[in-house]
C-alpha positions as a Python dict, from the first residue, in 0.01 Angstrom:
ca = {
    (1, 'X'): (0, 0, 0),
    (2, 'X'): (145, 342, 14),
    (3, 'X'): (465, 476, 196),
    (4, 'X'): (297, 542, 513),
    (5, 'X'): (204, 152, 556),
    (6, 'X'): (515, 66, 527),
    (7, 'X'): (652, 299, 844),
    (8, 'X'): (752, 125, 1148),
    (9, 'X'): (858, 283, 1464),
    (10, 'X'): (1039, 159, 1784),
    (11, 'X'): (1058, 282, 2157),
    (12, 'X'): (1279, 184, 2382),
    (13, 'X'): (1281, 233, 2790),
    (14, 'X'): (1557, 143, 3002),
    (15, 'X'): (1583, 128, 3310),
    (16, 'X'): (1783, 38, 3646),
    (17, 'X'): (1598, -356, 3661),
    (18, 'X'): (1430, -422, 3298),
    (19, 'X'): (1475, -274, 2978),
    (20, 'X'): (1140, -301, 2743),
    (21, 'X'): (1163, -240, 2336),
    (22, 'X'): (842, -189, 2095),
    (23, 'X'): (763, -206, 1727),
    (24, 'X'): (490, -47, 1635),
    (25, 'X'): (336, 66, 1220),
    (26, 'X'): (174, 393, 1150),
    (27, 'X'): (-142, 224, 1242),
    (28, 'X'): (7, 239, 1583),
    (29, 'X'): (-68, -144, 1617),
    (30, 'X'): (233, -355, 1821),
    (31, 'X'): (382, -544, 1626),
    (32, 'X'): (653, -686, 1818),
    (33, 'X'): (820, -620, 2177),
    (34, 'X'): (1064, -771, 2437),
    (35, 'X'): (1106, -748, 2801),
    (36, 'X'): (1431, -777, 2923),
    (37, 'X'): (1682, -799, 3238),
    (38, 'X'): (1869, -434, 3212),
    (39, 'X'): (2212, -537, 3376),
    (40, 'X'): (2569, -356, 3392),
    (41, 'X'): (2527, -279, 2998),
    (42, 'X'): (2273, -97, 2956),
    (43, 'X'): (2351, -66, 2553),
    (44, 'X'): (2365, -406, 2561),
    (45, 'X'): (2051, -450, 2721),
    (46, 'X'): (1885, -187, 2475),
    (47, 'X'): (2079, -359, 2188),
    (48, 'X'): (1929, -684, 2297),
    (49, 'X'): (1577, -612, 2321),
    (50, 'X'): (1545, -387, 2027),
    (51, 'X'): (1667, -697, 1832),
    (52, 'X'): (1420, -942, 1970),
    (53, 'X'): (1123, -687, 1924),
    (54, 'X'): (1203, -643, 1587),
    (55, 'X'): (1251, -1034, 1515),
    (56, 'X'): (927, -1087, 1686),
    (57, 'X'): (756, -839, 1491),
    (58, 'X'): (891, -1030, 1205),
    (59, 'X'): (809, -1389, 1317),
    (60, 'X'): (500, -1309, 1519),
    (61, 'X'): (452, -1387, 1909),
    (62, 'X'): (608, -1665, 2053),
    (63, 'X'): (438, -1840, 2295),
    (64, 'X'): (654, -1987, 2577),
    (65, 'X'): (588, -2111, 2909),
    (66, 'X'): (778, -2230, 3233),
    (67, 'X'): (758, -2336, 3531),
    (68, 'X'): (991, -2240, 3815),
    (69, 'X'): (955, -2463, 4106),
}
């Protein structure tokens, strides 16, 4: 493995109703991301779903599901 595997990048959008994060390698496969509510703070909201991209990308997908009824 040289240098270049080892890269990882993030993006992050935010915006006025959701605030999306990515973590991508030099491969430019995803390897983690989070969708998010944006809210008043929007550094919080960028904070937030940075963090949870880059756990996921860590951890690997989590697979949740719900029902709202």
């Amino acid at each position: 493995m040289n240098e270049v595997d080892d890269e990882v990048f993030a993006g992050i959008d935010v915006g006025t109703t959701t605030t999306k994060a990515v973590v991508i390698n030099a491969a430019k496969e995803v390897l983690g991301r989070f969708v998010r509510r944006s809210g008043t703070d929007l550094t919080l909201a960028a904070t937030t779903a940075l963090e949870e991209a880059w756990s996921t990308s860590l951890t690997g997908p989590t697979i949740s599901t719900s029902s709202s009824r």
